[in-house]
GUDRENTI-142748 format. One record per residue: residue in one letter; x, z negated, y negated of N, C-alpha, C, CB in turn. Coordinates in Angstrom, 3 decimals. Each point is the difference from the previous one (the first is absolute). Glycine has a CB too. Layout:
BEGIN
 gumi      n_x      n_z      n_y     ca_x     ca_z     ca_y      c_x      c_z      c_y     cb_x     cb_z     cb_y
    a        X        Z        Y        X        Z        Y        X        Z        Y        X        Z        Y
...
***
This chain:
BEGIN
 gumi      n_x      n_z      n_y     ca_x     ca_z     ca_y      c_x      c_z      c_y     cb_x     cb_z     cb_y
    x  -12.798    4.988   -7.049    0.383   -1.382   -0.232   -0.275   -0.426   -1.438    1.741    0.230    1.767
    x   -1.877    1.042   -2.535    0.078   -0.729   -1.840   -1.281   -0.728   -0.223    1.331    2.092   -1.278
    x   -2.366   -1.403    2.123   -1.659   -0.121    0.231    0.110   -1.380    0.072   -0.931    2.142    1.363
    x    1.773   -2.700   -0.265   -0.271   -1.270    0.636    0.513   -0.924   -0.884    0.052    0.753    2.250
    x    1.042   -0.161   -2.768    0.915   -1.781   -0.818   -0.819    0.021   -1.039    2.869   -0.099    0.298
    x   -3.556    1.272   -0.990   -0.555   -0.142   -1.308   -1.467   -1.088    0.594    1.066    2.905   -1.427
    x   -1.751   -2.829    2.068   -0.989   -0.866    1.062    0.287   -1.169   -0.344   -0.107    1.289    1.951
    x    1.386   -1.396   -1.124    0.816   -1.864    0.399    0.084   -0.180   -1.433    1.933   -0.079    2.441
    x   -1.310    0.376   -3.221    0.174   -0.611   -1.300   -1.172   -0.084   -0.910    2.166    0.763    0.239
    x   -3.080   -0.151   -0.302   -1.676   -0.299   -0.102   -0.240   -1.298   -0.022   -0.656    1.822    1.204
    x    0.853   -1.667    0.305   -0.623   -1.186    0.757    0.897   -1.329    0.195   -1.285    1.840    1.233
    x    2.313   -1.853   -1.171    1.057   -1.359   -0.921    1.066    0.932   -0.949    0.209   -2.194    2.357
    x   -0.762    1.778   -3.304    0.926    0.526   -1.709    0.915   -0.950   -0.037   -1.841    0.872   -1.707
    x    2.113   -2.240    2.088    1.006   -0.456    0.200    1.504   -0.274    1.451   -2.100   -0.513   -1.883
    x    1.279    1.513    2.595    0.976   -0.041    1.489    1.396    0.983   -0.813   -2.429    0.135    2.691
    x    3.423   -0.432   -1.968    1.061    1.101   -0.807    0.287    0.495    1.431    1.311   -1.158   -2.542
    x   -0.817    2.304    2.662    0.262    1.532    1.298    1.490    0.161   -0.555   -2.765    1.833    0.288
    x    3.180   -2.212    1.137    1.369    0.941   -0.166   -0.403    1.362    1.001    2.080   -2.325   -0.329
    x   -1.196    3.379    0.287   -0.196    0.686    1.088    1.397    0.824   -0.544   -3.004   -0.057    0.804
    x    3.188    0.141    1.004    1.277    0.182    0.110    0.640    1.473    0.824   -0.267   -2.739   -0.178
    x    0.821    3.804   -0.084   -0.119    1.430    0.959    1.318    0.025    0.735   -1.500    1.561   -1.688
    x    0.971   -2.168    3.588    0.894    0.290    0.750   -0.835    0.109    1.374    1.979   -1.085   -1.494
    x   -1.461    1.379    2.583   -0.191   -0.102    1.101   -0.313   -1.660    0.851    1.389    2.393   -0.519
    x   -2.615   -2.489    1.144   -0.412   -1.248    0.451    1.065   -0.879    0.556   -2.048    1.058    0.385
    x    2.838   -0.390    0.085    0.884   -0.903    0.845    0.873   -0.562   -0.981   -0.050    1.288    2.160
    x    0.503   -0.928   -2.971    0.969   -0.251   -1.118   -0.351   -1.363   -0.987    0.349    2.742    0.066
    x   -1.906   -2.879    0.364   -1.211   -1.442   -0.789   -0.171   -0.635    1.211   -1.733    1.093   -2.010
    x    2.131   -1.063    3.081   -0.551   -0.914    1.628    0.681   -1.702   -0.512    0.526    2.585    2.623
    x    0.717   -2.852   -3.068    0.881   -0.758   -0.057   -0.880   -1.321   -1.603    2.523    2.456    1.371
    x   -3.136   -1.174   -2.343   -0.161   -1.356   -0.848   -1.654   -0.303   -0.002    2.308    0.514   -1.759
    x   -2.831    0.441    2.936   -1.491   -0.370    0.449    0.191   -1.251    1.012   -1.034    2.646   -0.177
    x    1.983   -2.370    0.662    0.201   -1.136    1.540   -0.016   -1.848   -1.126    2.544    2.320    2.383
    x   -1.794   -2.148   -3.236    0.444   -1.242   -0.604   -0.732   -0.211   -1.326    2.266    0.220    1.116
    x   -3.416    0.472   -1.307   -0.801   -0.032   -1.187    0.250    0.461   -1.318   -0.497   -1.516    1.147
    x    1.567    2.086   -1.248    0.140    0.625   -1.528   -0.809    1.180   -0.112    2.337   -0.733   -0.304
    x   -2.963    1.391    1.473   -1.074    1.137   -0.109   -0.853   -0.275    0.818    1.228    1.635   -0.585
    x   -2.348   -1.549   -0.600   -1.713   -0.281    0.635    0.143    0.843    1.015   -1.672   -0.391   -2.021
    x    1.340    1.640    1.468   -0.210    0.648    1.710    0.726    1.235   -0.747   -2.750   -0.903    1.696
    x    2.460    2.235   -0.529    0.247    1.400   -0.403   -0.440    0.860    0.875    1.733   -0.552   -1.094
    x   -2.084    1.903    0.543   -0.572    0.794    1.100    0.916    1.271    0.159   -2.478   -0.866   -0.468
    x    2.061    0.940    1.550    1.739    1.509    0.359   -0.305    0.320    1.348    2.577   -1.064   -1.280
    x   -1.608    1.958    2.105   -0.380    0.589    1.129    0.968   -0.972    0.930   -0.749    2.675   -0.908
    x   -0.161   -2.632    2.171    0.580   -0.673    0.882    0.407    0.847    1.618   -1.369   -2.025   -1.545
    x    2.018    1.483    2.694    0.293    0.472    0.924   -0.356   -0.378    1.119    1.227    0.467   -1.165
    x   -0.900   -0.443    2.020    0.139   -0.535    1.585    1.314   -0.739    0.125   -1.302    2.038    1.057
    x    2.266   -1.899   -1.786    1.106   -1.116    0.032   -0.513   -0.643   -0.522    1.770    0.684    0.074
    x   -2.056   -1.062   -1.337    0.174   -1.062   -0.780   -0.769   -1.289    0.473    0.405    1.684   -1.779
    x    0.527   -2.848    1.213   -0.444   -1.127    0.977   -0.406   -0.272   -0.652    0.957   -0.621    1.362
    x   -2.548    0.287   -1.549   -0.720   -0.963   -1.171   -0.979   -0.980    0.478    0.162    1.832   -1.540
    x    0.435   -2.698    2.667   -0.787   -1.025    0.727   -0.074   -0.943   -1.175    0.768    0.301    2.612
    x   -0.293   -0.594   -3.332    0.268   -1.115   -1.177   -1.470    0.535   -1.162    3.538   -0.267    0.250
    x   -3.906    1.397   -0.412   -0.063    0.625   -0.953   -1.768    0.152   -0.043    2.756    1.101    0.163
    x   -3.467   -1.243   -0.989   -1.397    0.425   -0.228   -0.135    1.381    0.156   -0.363   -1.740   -1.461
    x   -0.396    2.984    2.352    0.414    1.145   -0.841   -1.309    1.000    0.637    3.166   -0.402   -0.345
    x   -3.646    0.727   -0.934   -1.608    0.415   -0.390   -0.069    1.324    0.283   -0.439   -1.524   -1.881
    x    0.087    2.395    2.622    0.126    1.105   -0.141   -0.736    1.001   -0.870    0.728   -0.790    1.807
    x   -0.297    1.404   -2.925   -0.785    0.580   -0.863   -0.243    1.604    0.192    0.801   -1.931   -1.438
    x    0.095    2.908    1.636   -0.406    1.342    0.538    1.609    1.217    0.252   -2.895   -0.549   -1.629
    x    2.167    1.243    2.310    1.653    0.950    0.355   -0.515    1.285   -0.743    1.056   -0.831    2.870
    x    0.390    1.009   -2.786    0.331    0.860   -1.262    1.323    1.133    0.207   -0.915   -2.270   -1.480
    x   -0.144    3.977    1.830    1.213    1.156    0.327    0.566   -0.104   -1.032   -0.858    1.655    1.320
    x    2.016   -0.938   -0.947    1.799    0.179   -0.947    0.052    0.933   -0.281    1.427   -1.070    0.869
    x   -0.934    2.068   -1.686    0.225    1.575    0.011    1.555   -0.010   -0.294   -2.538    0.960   -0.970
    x    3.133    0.523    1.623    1.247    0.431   -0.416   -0.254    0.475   -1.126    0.932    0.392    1.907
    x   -0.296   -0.719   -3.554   -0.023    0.440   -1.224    1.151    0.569   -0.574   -1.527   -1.456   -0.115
    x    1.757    2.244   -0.693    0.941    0.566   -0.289    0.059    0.593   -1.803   -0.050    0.389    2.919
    x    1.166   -0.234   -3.549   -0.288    1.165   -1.163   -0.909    1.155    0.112    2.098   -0.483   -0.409
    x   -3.619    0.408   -0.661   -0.565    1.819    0.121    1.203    0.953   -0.248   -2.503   -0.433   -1.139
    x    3.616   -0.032    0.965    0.636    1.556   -0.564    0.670    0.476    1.473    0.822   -0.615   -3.022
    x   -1.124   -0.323    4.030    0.849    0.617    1.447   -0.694    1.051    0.333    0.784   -2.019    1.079
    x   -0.583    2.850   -0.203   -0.694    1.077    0.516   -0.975   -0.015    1.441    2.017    0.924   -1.307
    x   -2.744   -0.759    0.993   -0.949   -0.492    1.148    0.180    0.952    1.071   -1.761   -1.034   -1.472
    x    1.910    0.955    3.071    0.222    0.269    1.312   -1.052    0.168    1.142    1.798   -1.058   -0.828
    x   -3.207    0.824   -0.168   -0.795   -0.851    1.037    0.230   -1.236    0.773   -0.442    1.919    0.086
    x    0.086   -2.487    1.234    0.234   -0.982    0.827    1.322   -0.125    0.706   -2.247    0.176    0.120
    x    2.898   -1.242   -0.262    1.715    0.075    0.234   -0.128   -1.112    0.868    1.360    0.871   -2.309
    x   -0.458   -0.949    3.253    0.530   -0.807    0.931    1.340   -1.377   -0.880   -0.601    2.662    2.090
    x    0.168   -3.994   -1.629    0.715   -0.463   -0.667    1.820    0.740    0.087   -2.133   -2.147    0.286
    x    2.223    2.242    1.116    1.262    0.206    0.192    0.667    0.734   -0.331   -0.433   -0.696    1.078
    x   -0.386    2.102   -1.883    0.486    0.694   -1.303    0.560   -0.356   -1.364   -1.408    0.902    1.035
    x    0.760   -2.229   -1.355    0.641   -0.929   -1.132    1.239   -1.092    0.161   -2.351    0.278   -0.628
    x    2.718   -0.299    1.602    1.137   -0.808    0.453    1.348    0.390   -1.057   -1.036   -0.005    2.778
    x    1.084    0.764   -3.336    0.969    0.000   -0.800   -0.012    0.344   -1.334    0.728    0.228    1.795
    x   -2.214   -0.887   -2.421   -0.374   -0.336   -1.010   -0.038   -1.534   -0.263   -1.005    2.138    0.158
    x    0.921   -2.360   -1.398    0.673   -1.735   -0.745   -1.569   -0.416    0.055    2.562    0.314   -2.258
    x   -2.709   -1.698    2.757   -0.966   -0.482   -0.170   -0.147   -1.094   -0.876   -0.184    0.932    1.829
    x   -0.561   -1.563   -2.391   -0.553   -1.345   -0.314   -0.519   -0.750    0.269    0.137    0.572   -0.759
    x    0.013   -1.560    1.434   -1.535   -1.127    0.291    0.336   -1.359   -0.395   -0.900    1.159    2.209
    x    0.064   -1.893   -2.326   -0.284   -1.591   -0.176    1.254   -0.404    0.937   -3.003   -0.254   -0.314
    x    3.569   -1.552   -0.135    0.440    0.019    0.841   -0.387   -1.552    0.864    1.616    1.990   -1.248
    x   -1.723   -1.499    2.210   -0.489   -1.435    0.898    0.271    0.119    1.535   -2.041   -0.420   -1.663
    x    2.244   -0.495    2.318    0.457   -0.092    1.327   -0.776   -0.388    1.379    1.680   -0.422   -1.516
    x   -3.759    0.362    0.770   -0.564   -0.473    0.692   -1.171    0.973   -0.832    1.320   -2.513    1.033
    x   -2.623    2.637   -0.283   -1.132    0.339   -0.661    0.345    1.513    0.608   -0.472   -1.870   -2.377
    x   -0.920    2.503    1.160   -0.084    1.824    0.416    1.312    0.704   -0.068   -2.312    0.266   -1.089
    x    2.670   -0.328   -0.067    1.949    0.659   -0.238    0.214   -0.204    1.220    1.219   -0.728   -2.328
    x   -0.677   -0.459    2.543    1.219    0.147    1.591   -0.947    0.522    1.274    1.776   -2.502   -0.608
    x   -3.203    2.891    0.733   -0.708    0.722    1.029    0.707    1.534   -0.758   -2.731   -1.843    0.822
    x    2.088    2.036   -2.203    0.854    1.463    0.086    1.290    0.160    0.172   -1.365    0.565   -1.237
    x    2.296   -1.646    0.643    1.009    0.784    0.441    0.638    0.430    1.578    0.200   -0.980   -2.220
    x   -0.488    0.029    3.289   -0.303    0.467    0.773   -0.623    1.300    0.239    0.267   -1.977    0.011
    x   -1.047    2.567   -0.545   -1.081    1.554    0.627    1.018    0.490   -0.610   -2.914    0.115    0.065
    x    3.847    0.036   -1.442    0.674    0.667   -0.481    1.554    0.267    0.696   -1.665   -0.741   -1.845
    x    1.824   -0.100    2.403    1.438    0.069    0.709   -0.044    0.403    1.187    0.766   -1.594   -1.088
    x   -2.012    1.810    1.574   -0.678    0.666    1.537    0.124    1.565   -0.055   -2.000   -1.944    0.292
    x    2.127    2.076   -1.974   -0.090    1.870   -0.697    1.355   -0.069    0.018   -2.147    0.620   -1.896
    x    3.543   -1.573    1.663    0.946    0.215   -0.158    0.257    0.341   -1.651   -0.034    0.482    2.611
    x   -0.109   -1.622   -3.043   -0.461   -0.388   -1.514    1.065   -0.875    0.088   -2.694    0.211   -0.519
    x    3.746   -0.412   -0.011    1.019   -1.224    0.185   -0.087   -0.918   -1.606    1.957    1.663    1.973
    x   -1.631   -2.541   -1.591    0.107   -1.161   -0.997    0.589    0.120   -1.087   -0.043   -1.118    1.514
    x    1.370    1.912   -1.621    0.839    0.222   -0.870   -0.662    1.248   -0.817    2.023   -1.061    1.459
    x   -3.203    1.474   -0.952   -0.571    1.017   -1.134   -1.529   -0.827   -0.466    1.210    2.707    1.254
    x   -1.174   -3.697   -0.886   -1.153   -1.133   -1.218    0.515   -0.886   -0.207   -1.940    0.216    0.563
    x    1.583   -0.011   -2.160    0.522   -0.657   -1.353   -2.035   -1.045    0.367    2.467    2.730   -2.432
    x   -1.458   -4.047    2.383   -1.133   -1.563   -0.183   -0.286   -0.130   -1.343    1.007   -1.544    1.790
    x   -1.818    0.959   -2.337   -0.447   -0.822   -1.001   -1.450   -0.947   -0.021    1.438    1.832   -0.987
    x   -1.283   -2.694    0.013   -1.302   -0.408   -0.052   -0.937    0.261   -1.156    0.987   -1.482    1.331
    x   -0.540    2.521   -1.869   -0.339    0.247   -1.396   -1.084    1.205    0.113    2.474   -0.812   -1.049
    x   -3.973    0.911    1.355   -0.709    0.695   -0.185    0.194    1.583   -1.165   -1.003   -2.547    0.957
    x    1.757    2.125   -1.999   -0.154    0.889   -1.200    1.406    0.434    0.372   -1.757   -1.114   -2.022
    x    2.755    0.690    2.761    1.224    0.928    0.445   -0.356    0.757    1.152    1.671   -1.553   -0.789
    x   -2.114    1.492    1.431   -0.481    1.138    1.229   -0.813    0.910   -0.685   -0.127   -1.531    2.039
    x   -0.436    1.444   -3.113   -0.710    1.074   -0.786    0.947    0.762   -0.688   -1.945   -1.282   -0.294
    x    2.877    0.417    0.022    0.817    0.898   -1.192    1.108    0.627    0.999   -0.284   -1.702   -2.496
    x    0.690    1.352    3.553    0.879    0.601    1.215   -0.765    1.421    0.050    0.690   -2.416    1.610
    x   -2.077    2.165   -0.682   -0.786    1.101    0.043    0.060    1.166   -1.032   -1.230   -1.641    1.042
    x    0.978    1.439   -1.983   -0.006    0.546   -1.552    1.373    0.993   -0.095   -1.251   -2.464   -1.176
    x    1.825    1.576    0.897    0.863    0.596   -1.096    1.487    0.249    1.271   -1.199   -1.634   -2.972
    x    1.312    0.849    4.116    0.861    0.822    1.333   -0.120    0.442    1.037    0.827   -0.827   -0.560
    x   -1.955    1.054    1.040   -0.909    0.685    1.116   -0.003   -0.866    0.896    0.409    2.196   -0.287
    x   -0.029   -3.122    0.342   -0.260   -1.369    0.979   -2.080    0.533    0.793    2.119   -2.666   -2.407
    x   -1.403    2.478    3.887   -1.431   -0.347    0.672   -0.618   -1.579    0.099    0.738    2.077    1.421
    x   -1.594   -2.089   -1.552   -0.569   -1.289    0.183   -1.220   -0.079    0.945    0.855   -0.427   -2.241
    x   -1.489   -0.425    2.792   -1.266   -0.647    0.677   -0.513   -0.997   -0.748    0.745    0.414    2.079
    x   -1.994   -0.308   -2.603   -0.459   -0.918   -0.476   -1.887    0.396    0.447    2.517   -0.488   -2.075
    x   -3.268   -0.811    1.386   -1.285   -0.228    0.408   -0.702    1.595   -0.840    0.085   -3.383    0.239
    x   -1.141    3.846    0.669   -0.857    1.018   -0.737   -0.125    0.079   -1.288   -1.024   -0.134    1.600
    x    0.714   -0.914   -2.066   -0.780   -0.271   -1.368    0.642   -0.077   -0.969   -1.340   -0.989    0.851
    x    2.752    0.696   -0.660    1.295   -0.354   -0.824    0.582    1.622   -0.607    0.742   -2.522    1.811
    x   -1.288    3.826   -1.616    0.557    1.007    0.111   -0.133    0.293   -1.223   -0.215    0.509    2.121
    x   -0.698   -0.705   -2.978    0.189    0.561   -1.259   -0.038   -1.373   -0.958   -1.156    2.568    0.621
    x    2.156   -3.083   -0.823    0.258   -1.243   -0.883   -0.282    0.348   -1.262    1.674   -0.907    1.292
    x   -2.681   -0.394   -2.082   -0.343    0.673   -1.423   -0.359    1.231   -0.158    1.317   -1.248   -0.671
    x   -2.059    1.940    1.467   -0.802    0.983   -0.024    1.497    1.414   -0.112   -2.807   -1.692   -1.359
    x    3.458    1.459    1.840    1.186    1.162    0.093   -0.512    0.864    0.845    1.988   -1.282   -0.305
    x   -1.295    2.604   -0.214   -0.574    0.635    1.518    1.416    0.869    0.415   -3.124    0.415   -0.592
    x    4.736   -0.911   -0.314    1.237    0.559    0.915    0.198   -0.332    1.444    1.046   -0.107   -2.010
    x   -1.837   -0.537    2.801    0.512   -0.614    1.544   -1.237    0.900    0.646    1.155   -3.041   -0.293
    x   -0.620    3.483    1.801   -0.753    1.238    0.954    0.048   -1.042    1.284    1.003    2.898   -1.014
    x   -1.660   -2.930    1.922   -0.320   -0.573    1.283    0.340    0.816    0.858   -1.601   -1.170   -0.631
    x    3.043    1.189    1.585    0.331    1.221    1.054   -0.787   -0.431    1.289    2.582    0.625   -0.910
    x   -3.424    0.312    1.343   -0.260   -0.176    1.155    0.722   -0.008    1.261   -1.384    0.589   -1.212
    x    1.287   -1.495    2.238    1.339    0.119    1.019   -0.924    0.047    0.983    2.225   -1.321   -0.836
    x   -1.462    1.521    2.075   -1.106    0.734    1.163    0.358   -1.792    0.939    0.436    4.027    0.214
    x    0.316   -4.781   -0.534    0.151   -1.103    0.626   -1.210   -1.002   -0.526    2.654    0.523    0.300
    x   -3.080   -2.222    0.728   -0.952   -0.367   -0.555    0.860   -1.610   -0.861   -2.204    1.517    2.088
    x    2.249   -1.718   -3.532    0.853   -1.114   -0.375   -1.025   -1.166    0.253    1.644    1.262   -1.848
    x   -1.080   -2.460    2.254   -0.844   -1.211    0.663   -1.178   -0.095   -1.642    2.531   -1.804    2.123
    x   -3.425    0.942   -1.642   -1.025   -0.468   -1.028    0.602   -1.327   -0.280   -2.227    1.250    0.805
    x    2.176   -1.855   -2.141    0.365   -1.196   -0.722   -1.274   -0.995    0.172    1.631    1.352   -1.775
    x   -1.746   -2.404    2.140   -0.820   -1.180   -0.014    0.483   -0.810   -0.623   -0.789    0.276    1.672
    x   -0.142   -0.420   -3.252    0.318   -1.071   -0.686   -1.140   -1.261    0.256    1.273    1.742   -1.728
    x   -0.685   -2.787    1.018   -0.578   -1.527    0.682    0.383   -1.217   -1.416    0.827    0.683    3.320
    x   -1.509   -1.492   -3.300    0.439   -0.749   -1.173    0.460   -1.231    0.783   -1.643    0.958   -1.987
    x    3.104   -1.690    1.536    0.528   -0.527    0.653    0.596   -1.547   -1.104    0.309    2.652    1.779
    x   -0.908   -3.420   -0.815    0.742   -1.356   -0.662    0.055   -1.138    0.752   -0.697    0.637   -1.984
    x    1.765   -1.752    1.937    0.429   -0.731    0.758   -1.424   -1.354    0.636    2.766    0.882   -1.494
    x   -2.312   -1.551    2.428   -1.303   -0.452    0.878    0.269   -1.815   -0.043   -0.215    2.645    2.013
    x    1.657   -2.526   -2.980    0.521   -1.376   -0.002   -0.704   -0.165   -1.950    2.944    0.066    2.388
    x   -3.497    0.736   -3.140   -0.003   -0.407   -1.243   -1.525    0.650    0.012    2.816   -0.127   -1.087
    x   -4.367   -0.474    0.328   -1.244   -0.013   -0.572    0.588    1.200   -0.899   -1.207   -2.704    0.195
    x    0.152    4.193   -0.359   -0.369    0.796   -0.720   -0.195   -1.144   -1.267   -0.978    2.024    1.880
    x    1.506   -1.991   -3.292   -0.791   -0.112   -0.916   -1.510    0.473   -0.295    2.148   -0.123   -0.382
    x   -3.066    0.042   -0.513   -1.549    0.344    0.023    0.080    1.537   -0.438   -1.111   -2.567   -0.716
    x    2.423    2.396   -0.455    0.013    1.074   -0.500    0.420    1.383    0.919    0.338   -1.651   -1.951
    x    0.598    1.127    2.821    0.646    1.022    0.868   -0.694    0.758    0.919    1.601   -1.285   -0.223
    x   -2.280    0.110    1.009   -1.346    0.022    0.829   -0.469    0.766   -0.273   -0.417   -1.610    0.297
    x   -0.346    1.744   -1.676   -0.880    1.034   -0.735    0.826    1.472    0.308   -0.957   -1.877   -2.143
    x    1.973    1.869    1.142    0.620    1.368    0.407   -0.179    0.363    0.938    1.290   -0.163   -0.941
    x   -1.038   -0.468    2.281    0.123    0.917    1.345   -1.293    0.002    0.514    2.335   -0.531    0.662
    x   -3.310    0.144   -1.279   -1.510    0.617    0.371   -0.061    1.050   -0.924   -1.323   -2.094    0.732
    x    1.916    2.392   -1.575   -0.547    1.219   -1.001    0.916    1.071    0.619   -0.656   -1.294   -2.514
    x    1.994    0.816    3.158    0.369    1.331    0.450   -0.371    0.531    1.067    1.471   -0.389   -0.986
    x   -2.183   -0.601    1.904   -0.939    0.327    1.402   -0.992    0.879   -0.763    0.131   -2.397    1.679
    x   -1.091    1.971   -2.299   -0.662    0.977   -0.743    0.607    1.479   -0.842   -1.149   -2.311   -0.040
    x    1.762    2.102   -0.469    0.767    1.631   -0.671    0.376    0.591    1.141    1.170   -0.640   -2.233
    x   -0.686    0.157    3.475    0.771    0.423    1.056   -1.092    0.944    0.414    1.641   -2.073    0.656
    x   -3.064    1.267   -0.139   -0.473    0.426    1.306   -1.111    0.928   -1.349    0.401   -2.406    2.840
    x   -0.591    2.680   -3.773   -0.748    0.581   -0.754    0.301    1.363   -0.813   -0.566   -2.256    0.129
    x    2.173    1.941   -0.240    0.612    1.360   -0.767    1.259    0.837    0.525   -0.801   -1.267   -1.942
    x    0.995    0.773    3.019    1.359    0.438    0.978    0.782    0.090   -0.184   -0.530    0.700    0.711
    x    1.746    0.033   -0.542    1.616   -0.862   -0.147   -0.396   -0.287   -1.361    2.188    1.268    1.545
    x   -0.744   -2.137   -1.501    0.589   -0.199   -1.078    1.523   -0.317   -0.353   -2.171   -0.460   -0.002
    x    2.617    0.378   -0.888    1.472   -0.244    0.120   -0.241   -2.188   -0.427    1.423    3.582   -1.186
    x   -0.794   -4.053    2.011    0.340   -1.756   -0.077    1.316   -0.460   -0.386   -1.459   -0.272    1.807
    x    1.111   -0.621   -2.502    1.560   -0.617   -0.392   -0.384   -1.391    0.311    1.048    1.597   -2.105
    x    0.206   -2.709    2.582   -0.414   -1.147    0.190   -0.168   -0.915   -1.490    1.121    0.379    2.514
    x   -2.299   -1.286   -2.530   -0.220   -0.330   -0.916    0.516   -2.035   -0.087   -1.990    2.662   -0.027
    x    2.503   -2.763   -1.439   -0.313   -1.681   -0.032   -1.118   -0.306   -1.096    2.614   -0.663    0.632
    x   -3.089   -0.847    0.084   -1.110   -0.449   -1.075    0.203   -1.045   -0.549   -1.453    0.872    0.963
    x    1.278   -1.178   -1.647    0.391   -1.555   -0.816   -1.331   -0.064   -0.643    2.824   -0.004   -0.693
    x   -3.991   -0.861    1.036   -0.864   -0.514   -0.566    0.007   -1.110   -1.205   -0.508    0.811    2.095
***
């Protein structure tokens, strides 16, 4: 993504970017009424987005991640971790609520995942209290770290389909527009990536 905003701002030095780190559903409410151009994030088979523009840009495997200092087992069954503390995003629609579902199918209960929306607290959970997490492939070694290990599980966790999404009652700005052709391009050219929903003010 740094590839891309450094691009957009190139190419309008006067547009200003907010960008904001949460789960799509949590931005549905000020995309619907125009306070957000658009945003890109994972979507579901619930989610109702008849109202909604929504682009499909590319899917994206998850891995089980963990502290390197745990001890590796080889390939584990989720339902072996059921009484380990988890972490995830928190949202009530999108990929999360498909996993948590697969996770509560292992007998993973609720009261052992800790929510947030804070990207850099699920790292530091991971880190520094052995918190398990799921997150995108690519996300595994943040800032080139290499304390986080990928547990292999013999179960299959759903695939994430992200999509760039904005309301059908409000005109893309030129500037915005632009963005979401450059992330169709980064998308379909350099594979996952991690998305945050973005605002534009031209």
């Amino acid at each position: 993504m740094s590839e891309m905003v450094h691009q957009f701002k190139m190419t309008f030095p006067k547009a200003r970017v907010s960008m904001y780190e949460a789960q799509l559903s949590a931005f549905l409410p000020a995309i619907r009424d125009g306070r957000l151009d658009f945003a890109i994030g994972t979507l579901s088979d619930k989610m109702k987005l008849q109202d909604l523009h929504v682009e499909p840009l590319f899917e994206s495997e998850f891995v089980l991640v963990a502290n390197r200092a745990r001890i590796g087992n080889g390939t584990v069954r989720l339902a072996s971790l059921q009484h380990e503390q988890w972490v995830l995003p928190e949202t009530n629609m999108g990929y999360y609520s498909e996993l948590l579902t697969t996770l509560q199918r292992s007998g993973i209960r609720r009261e052992n995942i800790v929510n947030t929306d804070s990207v850099v607290t699920i790292y530091n959970l991971v880190l520094n209290a052995d918190f398990l997490t799921v997150i995108p492939c690519d996300m595994t070694t943040p800032f080139g770290s290499s304390q986080f290990v990928t547990i292999p599980i013999k179960e299959a966790l759903p695939v994430a389909r992200y999509a760039a999404v904005w309301s059908k009652n409000y005109r893309l700005k030129t500037a915005a527009a632009s963005l979401v052709e450059m992330a169709k391009h980064y998308s379909s050219g350099q594979g996952n990536r991690h998305w945050q929903p973005l605002q534009i003010i031209a």
